[in-house]
MARVOVO-132583 format. One record per residue (C-alpha): z, x, y. Coordinates in steps of 0.001 Angstrom, whole numbers, plus 524288, in hexadecimal, padded with zeros to 5 digits. Each point is the difference from the previous one (the first is absolute). Layout:
<sites>
z,x,y
Z,X,Y
...
</sites>
This chain:
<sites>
z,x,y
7051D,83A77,8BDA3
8044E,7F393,8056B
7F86A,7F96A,7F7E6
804AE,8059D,7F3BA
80C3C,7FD9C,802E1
7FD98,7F1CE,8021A
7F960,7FE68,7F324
80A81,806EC,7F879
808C3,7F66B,80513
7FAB8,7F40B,7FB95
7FE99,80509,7F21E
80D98,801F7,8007B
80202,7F25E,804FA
7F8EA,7FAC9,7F664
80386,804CB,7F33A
809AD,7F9E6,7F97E
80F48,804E7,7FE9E
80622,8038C,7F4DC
8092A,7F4C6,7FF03
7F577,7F6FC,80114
7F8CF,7FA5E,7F297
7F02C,80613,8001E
7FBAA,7F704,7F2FF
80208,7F228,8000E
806F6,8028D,7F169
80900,80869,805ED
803F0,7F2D5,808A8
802C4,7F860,7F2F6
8092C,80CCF,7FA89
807DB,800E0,80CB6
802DD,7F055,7FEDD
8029A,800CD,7F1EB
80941,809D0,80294
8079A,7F8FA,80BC5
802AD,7F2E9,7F6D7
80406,8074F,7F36E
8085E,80D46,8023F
8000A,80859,7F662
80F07,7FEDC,7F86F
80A09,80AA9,804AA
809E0,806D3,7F562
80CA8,804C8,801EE
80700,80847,7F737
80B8D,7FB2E,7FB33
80B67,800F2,7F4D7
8028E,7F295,7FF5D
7F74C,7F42A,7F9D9
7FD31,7F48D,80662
806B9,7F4B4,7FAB3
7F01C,7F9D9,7FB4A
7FF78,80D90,7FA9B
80D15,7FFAB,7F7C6
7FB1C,7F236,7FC50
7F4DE,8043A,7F9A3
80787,80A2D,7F6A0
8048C,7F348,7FA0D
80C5D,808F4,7FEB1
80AB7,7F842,7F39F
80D7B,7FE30,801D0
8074C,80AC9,7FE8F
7FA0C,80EE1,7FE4C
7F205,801A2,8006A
7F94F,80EB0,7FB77
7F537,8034C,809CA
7F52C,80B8A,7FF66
7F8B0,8066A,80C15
7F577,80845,7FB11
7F89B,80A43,807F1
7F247,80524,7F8B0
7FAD3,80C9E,8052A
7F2F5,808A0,7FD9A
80970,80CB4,7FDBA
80D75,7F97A,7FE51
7FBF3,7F517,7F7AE
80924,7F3D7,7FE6D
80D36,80151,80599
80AA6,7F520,7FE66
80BC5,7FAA0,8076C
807B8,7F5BA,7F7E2
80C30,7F958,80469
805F7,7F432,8005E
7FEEF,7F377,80907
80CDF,7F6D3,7FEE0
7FECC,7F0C1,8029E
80D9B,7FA7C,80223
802E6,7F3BF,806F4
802B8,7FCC4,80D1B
80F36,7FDD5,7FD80
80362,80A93,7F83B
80DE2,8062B,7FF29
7FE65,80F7D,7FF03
80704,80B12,7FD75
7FE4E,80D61,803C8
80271,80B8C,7F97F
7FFA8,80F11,804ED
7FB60,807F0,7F53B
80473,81042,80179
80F97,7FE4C,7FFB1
800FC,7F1B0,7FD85
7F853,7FEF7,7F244
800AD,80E38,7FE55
80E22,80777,80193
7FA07,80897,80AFF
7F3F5,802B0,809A6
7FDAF,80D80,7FD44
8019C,80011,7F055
7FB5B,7F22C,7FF43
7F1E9,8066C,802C6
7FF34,80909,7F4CD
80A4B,7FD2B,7F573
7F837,7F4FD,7FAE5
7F44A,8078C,800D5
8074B,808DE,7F51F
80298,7F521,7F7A8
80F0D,7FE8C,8058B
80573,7F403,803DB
80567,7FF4D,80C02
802A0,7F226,80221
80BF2,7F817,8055D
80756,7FAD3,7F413
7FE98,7F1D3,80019
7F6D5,7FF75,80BE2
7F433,7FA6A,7F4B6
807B2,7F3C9,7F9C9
805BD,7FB73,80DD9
7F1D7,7FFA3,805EB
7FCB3,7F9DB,7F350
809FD,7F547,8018C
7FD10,7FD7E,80D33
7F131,7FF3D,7FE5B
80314,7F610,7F550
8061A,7F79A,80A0E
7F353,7FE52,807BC
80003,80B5D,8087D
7F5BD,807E9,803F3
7FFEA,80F45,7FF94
7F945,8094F,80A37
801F4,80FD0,800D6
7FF29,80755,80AF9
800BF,80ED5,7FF1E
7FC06,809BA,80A16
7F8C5,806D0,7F5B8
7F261,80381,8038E
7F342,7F90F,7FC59
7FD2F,809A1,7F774
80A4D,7FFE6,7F592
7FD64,7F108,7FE15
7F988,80314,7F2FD
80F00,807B1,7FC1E
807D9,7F63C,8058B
7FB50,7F462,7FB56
7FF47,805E2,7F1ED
80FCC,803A1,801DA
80313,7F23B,8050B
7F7FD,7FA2C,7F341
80729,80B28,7F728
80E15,7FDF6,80396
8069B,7F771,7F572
80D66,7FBCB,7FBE0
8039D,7F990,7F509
7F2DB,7FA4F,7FE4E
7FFB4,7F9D3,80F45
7F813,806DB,8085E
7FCED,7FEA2,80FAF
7FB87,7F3A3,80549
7EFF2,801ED,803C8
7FEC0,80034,80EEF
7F84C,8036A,8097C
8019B,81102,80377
7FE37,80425,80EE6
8001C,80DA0,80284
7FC5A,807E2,80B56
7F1D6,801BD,803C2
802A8,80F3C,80226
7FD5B,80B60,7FA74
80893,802D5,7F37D
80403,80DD2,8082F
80574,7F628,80D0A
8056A,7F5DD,7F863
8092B,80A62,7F7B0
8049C,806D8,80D21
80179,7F289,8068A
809FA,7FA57,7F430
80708,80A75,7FA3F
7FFA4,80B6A,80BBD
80029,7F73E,80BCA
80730,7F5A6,7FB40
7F758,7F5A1,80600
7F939,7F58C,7F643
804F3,7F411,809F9
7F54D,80649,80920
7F587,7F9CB,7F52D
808A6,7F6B2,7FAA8
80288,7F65E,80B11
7F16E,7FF68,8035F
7FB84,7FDFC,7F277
80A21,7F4F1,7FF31
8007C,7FA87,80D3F
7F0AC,7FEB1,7FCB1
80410,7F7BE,7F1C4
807FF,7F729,806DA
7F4F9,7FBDE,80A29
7F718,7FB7F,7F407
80AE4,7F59E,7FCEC
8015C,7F1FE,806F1
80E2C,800A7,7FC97
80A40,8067E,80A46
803FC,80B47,7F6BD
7FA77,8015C,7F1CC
80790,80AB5,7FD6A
80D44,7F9C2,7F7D6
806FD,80E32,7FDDB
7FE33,80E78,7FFB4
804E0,80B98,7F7B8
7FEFE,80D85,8055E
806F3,80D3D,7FFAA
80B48,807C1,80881
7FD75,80D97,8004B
8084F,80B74,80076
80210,7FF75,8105F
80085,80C08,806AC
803A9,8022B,80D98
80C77,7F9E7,8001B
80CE5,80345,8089F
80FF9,7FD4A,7FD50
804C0,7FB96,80BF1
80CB9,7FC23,8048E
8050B,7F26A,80109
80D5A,7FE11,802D2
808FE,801BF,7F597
7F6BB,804F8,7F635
7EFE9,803CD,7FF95
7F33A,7FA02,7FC63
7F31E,80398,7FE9D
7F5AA,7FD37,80891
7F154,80383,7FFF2
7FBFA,80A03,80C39
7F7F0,7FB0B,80B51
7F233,801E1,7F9A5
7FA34,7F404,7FE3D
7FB42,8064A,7F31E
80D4C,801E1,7FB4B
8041F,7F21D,80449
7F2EA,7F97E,7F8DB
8065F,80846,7F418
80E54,7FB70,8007E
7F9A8,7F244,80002
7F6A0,80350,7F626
7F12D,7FF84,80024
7FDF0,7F3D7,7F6B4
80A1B,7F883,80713
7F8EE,80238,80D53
7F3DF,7FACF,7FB2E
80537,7F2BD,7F8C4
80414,7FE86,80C6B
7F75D,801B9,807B1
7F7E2,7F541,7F898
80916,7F6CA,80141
808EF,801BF,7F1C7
80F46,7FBA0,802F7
80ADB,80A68,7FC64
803B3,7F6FD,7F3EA
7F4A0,80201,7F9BD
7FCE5,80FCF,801FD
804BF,807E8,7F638
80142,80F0A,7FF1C
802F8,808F8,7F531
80315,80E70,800CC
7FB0C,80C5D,7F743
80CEC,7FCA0,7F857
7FB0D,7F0DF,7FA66
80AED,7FB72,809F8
7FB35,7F2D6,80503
802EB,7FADB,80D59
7FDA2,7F282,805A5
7FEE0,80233,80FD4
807F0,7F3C5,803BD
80C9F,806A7,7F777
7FD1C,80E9A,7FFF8
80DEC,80307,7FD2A
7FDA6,7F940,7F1F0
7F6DC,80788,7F693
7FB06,7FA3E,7F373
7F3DD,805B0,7F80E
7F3A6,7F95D,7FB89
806A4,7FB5A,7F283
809C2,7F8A8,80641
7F7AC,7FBF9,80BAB
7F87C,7F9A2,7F30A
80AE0,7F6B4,7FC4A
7FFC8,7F963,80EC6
7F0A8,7FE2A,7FF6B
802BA,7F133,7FE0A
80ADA,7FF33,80BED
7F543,8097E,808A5
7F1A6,7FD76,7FCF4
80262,7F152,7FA19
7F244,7FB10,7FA36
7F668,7FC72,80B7D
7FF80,7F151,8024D
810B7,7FE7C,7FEB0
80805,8020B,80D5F
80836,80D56,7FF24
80EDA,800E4,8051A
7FE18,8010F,80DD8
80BF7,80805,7FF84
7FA55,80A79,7FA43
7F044,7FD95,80692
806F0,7FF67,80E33
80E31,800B4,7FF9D
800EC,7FD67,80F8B
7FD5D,7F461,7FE0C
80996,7FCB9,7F376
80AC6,7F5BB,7FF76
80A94,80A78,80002
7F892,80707,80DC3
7F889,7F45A,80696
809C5,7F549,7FD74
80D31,80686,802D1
80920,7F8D0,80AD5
80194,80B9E,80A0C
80BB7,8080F,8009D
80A6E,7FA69,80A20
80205,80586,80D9F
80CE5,8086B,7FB7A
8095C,80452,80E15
803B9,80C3A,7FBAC
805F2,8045E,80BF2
80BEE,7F7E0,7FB77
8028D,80633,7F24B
809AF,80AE2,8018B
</sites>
């Protein structure tokens, strides 16, 4: 027995491990593999700037095609569009249920049914200010899905022969089921919105791309009359829902990405059109149309810088101060 046990032990001692090479070409495939690792993939939604380059993409919009081919399925396609603008770009952005269309809800299936249900004037005031050199983007919380429907509306809405500017179309990578609860039951598109565009503005060098934005004002619900001295004003409750809506959705997200209050405009289910700086002054897109030369001049001239940051105008920056008045001496 003891020598059994001795003899077993030595085998054991002698074979080789299993980490350890037992052909010499096995020695050649380990070293191979230790100077040239095999490449690693990620997955991603975003091309690398060497793979953008080699779409040799043109100036302007640019039709792309991703095709699938199945055994059962055979060939499926994905077409869409890829958008090369320049670096310094001025841009406008433009909300699409409510803003281009007179209402969220209806604005879905009106035009399905043939019916337009656009914003009088909304088509030859985008035209005018895309003729000036600005750049169009639309971003609806509409889901993924309807992309096919909404881009066909945006190309079919027409007036007077002028018809929407061509721009890139974000909408929400969601199911077509969440999206619709999300914008018209909920009453939340900023929740995509400021993402999607906080995530635009990063793929500029400039400070803020973004030159103005046009969006809606709801109907707002959950609003009380209170009190205030002499007579009463209305005043959203405490939900921060209820606030968000007094302020209004759209004008929450141009802010958030950095748009000024001169430059945000809101319209309401009744074509009424509202520039945030002056809400107490309402206009419509027609007449909005006439100042397109005073408010989006051409790109390359300098605007009024009264109207593109009025803090800092002759009349508010350049004032003489009021003087120190002793009131306790008038009678």
């Amino acid at each position: 027995m003891p020598e059994q046990q001795s003899s077993t032990w030595q085998e054991e001692k002698e074979s080789p491990s299993d980490n350890e090479p037992q052909h010499p070409g096995d020695i050649s495939t380990v070293e191979a593999s230790t100077h040239n690792p095999l490449p690693t993939f990620k997955k991603s939604l975003r091309l690398s700037s060497k793979q953008i380059g080699r779409l040799n993409l043109q100036d302007g919009p640019n039709e792309v095609a991703f095709s699938v081919t199945t055994q059962y399925q055979g060939t499926c396609r994905c077409e869409g569009t890829i958008y090369l603008w320049n670096w310094n770009e001025k841009v406008v952005i433009s909300d699409i249920d409510g803003t281009i269309t007179k209402s969220d809800t209806l604005g879905h299936i009106l035009p399905q049914l043939g019916k337009d249900w656009t914003h009088r004037g909304i088509v030859k005031l985008f035209h005018k200010i895309h003729l000036n050199g600005y750049k169009f983007l639309y971003c609806s919380a509409r889901a993924i899905g309807m992309a096919h429907i909404t881009k066909g509306y945006l190309n079919w809405v027409n007036e007077q022969g002028c018809g929407l500017p061509m721009g890139p179309m974000l909408l929400s990578p969601s199911s077509l089921w969440s999206a619709f609860h999300r914008e018209v039951i909920e009453k939340k598109p900023e929740v995509f919105k400021v993402t999607c565009l906080t995530d635009i503005r990063k793929l500029f060098t400039t400070k803020c791309p973004f030159y103005a934005g046009f969006g809606n004002r709801p109907n707002v619900s959950g609003l009380q009359v209170c009190r205030e001295g002499s007579g009463w004003v209305v005043v959203p409750s405490c939900s921060s829902h209820a606030m968000l809506a007094f302020l209004g959705q759209d004008v929450y997200t141009y802010k958030q990405v950095g748009l000024p209050e001169s430059r945000i405009f809101t319209v309401n289910p009744k074509g009424e059109l509202i520039q945030e700086l002056s809400k107490n002054q309402k206009s419509t897109y027609e007449q909005l149309s006439e100042l397109v030369e005073v408010l989006f001049p051409p790109v390359g001239q300098r605007g009024n810088t009264a109207l593109v940051s009025p803090q800092y105008s002759h009349f508010a920056y350049r004032r003489p101060p009021l003087p120190d008045a002793d009131l306790d001496g008038v009678p």
